[in-house]
Residue, then its C-alpha position, 0 to 999 in steps of 0.5 A: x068912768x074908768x076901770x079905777x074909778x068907780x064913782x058912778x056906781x056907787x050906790x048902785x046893785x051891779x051885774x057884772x060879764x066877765x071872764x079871766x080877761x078883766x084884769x086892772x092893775x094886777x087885781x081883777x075888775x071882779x076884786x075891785x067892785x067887791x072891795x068897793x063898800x059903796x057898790x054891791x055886786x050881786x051877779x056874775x056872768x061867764x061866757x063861753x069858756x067859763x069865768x075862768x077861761x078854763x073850759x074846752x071850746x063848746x063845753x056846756x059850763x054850769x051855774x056856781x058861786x065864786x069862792x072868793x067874793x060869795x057871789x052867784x055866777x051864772x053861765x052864758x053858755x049853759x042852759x042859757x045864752x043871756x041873761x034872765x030876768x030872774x037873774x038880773x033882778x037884783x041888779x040896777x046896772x049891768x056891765x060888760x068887761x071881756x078882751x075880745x080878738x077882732x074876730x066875727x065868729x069869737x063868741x065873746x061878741x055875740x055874749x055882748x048883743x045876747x047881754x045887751x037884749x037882757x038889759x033893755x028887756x029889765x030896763x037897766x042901763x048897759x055899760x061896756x068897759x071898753x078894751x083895745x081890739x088886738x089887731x087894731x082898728x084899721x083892717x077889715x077883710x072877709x066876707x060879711x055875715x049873709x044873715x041866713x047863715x046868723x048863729x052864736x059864731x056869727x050874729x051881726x052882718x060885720x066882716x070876718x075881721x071887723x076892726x071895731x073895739x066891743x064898744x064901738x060894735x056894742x053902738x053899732x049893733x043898737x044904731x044899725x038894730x040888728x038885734x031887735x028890742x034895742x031902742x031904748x037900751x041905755x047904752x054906755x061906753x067907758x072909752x079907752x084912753x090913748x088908743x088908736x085904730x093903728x095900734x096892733x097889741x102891744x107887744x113886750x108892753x102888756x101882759x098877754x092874758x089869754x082870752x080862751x084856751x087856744x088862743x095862748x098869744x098875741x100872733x095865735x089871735x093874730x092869725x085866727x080869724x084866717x086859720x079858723x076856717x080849718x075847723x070848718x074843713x077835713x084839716x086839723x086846725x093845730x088843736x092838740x099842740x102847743x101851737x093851735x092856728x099857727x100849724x095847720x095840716x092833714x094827712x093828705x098834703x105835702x107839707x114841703x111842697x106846699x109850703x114852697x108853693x105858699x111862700x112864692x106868693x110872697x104873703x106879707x108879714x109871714x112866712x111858712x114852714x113844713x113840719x110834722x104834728x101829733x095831736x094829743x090830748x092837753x089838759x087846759x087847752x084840748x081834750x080831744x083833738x082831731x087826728x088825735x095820735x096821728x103823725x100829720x104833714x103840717x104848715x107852721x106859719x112863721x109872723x116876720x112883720x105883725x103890722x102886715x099880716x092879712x089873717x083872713x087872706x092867709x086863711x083863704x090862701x091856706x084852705x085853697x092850697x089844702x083843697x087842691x091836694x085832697x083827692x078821693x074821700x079826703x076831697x068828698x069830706x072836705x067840707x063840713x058844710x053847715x059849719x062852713x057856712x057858719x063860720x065864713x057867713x056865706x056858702x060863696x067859699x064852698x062853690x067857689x073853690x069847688x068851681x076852682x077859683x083862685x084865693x085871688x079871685x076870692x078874695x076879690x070877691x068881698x072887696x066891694x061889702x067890706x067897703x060898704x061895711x066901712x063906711x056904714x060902720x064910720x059913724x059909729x067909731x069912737x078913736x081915731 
């Protein structure tokens, strides 16, 4: 099947998990079943920031009814995380349609497995209408999730930047169980056409619909799986401005300095910039921003080269300049440790810059799981 041709659901009652980012033709996948008088689409089911994409990252969202097609949406990051029986009583399929970013801790990821679980458990088949991974399929890097560390911003044992599409991770999280109850799940992936594991997203050629509010353009999704871990450490990770992941700072660093500094490092595909932010309060993006009204010295990172950008490497690099600066209070508040933990998949980043060790040396120091991930995962990819 492909996104307009809908042959194979005819017929059939379908619940459908999407958000803003289903978008076919200029009409959105939502539009289409209902236009189609030979499908009956009975449920809807939203993710983290809402069906429309419009809610604040964490913000509970509720229940509703879309206006547009009468059909009852109901939240997957409200009261529940998946789908319920009662909720999918009515539906002979259930389908997944979501652009995701390549990043673990983005929770579209952890919807799909979540959505997945509810399939198997009423015995309907679960179709994943696959889409590009932004940041292509070729690089991996970061630290593999240790699983006593699972949560919604990290389920599966997979690197912080995996290099997989949500079908190729939908087959894996089955054939790897890392979810239990999947045996029997019929699991189906409608493949992406003229894709390959090269291809960063395509610039200038498809229309870049933002997958959640701070998340405004292709380099921001490029640079997040690094920056993020700024939400894990006393910083502002650039909520509050125009430019979320793409500035980072705090009240505590030498902005020029560090910038200099990070630029002797020669990074690939980047460079960095000081400057000076003002978190406030923007509606749509983030309502309450860390530092909020605060002049902070700040990092602007600048993408010279997208193809040679390492996003999680950049990350580790930038924690650690900022780690060193800190002194006194600012150093014992650090680290929100529980996040952290989380958000990286290990506790081994806290010891490991507390014990003074080099973004180098930590960053060698998941080379040799990411390896293993790579070739656990070589089964399980469906392009080139």
């Amino acid at each position: 099947m492909n996104r307009t041709n809908f042959q194979e659901l005819e017929g059939l009652r379908v619940g459908l998990v999407t958000n803003h980012t289903a978008v076919i033709e200029n009409e959105h996948l939502i539009d289409a079943l209902y236009a189609n008088k030979k499908i009956k689409l009975t449920a809807l089911f939203g993710p983290e920031h809402g069906l429309r994409g419009l809610a604040d990252a964490g913000a509970k969202v509720n229940d509703t009814v879309d206006e547009k097609t009468g059909v009852p949406i109901f939240s997957l990051y409200g009261s529940t995380r998946q789908p319920t029986k009662k909720m999918l009583e009515n539906c002979d399929i259930l389908i997944f349609d979501i652009q995701d970013i390549g990043a673990r801790f983005y929770t579209y990821i952890s919807t799909l497995g979540l959505c997945m679980k509810s399939a198997a458990e009423s015995n309907i088949p679960f179709l994943v209408l696959d889409r590009p991974n932004p940041l292509g399929g070729n690089q991996v890097s970061g630290y593999v999730l240790e699983t006593k560390h699972s949560s919604f911003v990290g389920q599966y044992p997979i690197p912080i930047q995996h290099g997989l599409t949500v079908g190729e991770l939908a087959t894996m999280i089955k054939g790897e169980r890392w979810l239990p109850n999947l045996e029997n799940l019929d699991l189906r992936i409608a493949k992406l056409e003229g894709w390959d594991r090269s291809k960063l997203w395509p610039q200038g050629i498809e229309e870049w619909i933002k997958p959640s509010p701070n998340i405004p353009d292709f380099e921001t999704a490029l640079i997040y799986p690094g920056t993020c871990l700024f939400e894990a450490i006393h910083a502002s990770e650039g909520r509050g401005t125009r430019s979320p992941f793409l500035q980072v700072a705090a009240p505590y660093i030498n902005s020029t300095k560090t910038a200099e500094e990070l630029n002797a490092k020669n990074l690939p595909g980047i460079i960095f910039e000081p400057l000076t932010i003002k978190p406030t309060s923007i509606s749509g993006m983030s309502d309450n921003p860390r530092f909020k009204n605060n002049n902070l010295p700040a990092i602007q990172i600048k993408v010279t080269d997208p193809n040679k950008v390492k996003p999680v490497e950049i990350g580790i690099h930038l924690v650690h300049a900022f780690f060193t600066q800190s002194k006194g209070i600012d150093r014992l508040r650090f680290f929100n440790s529980n996040w952290m933990s989380k958000l990286s998949g290990t506790n081994r980043l806290e010891t490991d810059l507390s014990i003074g060790k080099s973004p180098e040396e930590i960053i060698e120091s998941w080379r040799f799981e990411v390896e293993n991930f790579k070739l656990k995962r070589k089964k399980y990819l469906l392009y080139p």
